[in-house]
N, C-alpha and C positions, 0 to 999 in steps of 0.2 A: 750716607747722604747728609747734607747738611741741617741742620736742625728747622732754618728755612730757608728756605728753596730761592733762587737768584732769580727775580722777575727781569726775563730781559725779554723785549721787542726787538722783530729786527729794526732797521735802518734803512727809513728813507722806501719807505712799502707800506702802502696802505691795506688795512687787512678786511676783509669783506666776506659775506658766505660764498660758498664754493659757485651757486648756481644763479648768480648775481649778474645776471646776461649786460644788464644798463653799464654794470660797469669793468665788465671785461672787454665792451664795445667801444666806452670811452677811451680805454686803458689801449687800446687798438691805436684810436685815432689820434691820440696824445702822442705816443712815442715816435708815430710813422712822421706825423708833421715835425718832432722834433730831430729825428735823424736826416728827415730832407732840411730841414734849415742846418742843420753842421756843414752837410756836405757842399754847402755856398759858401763864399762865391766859388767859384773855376774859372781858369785860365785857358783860352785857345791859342795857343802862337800871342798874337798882339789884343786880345782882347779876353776883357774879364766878365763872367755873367754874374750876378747877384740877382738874388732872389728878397724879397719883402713882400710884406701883406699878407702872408700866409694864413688862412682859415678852411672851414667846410661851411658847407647851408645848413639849414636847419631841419632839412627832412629826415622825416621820420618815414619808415616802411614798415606796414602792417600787418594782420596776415591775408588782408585784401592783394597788397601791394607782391607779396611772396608768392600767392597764387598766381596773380597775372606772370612775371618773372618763371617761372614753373612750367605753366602751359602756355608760354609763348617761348619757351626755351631762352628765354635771358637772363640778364644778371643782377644783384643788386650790389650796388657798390655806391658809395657818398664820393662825389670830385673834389680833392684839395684845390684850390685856386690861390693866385697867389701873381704880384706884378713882376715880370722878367726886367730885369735893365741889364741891355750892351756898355760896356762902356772899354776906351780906350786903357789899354793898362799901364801904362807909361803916362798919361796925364794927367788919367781917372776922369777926360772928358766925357761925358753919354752921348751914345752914337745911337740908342735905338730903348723904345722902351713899349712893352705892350702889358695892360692892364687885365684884371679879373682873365688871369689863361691857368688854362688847367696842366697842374703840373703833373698829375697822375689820380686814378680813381683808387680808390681806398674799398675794399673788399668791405660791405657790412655783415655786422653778425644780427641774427636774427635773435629775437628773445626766446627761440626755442633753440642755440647754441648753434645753429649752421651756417652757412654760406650758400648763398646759390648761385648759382653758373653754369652756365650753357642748359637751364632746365632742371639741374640736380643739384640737390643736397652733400654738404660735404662738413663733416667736422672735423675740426682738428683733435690731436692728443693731447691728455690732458693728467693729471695724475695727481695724486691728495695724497699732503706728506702727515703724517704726524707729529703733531707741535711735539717739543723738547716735554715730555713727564714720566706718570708711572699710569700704565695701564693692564687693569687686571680681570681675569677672566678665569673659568672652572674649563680645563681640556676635557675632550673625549675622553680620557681615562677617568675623570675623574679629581686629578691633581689642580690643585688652587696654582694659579702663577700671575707674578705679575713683572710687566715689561717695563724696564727703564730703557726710555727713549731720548738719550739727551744730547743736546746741541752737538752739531758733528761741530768738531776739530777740539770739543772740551772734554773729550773723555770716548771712553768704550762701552758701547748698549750692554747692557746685561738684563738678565731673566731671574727671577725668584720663584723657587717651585716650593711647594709641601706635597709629600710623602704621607697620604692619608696611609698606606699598611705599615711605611715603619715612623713615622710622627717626625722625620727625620724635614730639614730645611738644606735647600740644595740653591747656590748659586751656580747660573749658567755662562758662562764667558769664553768667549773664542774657541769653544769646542771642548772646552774644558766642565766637569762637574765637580764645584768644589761644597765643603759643608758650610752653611752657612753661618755657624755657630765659631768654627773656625775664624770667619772672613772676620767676623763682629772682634771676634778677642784681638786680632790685628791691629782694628781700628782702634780698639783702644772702651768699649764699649762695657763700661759695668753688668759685672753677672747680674746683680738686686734690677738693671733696667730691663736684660732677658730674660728674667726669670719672671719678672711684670707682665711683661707684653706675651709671653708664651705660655703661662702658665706653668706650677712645678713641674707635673710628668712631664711634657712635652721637654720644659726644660733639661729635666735630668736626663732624657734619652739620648739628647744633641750634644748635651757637655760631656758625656759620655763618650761621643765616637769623634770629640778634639782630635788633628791631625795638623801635629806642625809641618809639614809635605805640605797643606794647602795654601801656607802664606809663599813658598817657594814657586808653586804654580801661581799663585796669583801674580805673584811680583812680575813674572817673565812676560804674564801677558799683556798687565798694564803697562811695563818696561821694557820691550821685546828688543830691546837696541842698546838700552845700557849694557856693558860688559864693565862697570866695575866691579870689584868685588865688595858687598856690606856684610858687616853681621846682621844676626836677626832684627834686632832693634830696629837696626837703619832700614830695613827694608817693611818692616810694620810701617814707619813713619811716612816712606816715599806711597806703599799704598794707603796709609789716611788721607795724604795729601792729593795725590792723584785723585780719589773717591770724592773726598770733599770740592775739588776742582771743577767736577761735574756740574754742566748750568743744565738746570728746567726750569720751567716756567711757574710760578705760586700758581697761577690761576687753573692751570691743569690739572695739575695737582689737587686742589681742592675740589676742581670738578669730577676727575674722575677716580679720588678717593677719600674726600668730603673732608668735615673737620676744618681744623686747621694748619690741614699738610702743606 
């Protein structure tokens, strides 16, 4: 990975906590009025309709409001309004125009995540991605691992486990177990830095079970589609490159392995 980590946002998304009800109900009624203004004007044979004025009211429903809706078996929903104009399509003269008409009611979300309609509760699916870092955790067995989770289309997740019976460091990638000690010489990574960060024994057990096999399996999975042929060299460099290609986030990173990751 890179020494520091590529902060990127996405684009053009406002980021919020997951259970941020105000504003995945705004987030509703923003896009639905913005996809009904695209779809204007339209055409009939000779006449064209547009739409303008487009808004909502300003009601709010409670959990007063959700009760009643409940046990009178109806609905909650906020009405877009908005002024219709006919108009000739060939002269663009206006043949008809009617004011504050509802163009559709807009399903509301309640601040405890539902909907209601016809008397019942309904949520939709919903699913929490993990930002682009490194997330780490002690398994069931025992083994220390940590997940690199990085931006899809920048690269391939992989897993870092330790071997507390043989002190051994294992990356996990597309089904593959390679040695970690392996992957690090590929990149190009001084022994005096693993031998820092791992301590001697640990160290000398990993540099010990080196396996030039594992730069072969790594290349193919980071490369699974090239078929030139490299020597070794080219292919250490294509995976630094690849490796160091990989985008996460700093702030992840620091959050969920402190420091100045």
């Amino acid at each position: 990975m890179p020494e520091t980590p590529k902060e990127v946002l996405p684009t053009d998304v406002e980021l919020h906590e997951f259970t941020d009800m105000g504003h995945w109900r705004k987030d509703i009624f923003d896009k639905t009025l913005q996809s009904v203004e695209k779809s204007f004007p339209r055409e009939y044979g000779t006449v064209r309709m547009e739409l303008s004025d487009l808004k909502y009211s300003d009601k709010f429903f409670g959990p007063k409001d959700e009760k009643a809706a409940r046990m009178g078996k109806g609905k909650l929903s906020t009405p877009l309004k908005g002024t219709v104009i006919l108009k000739d399509r060939e002269t663009g003269e206006e043949l008809d125009r009617s004011e504050n008409k509802t163009i559709m009611s807009v399903p509301y979300l309640t601040d405890r995540g539902t909907f209601v309609h016809n008397g019942s509760n309904y949520t939709s699916m919903r699913q929490a991605r993990l930002l682009p870092g490194a997330y780490s955790r002690r398994k069931n067995n025992g083994q220390l691992e940590v997940h690199y989770n990085v931006k899809p289309g920048s690269g391939r997740a992989f897993r870092v486990n330790f071997e507390p019976e043989t002190s051994l460091f294992r990356m996990e990638i597309g089904g593959s177990s390679l040695k970690l000690y392996s992957v690090l010489k590929a990149m190009g990574v001084p022994d005096s830095t693993i031998r820092e960060n791992w301590g001697d024994e640990v160290y000398r057990i990993n540099a010990e079970k080196y396996d030039r096999r594992d730069i072969n399996k790594l290349f193919t999975k980071l490369h699974p589609y090239d078929k030139e042929e490299y020597d070794e060299q080219q292919r250490m460099e294509k995976i630094r490159e690849a490796i160091e290609n990989n985008i996460v986030l700093g702030s992840t990173m620091r959050s969920t392995l402190g420091g100045n990751a």
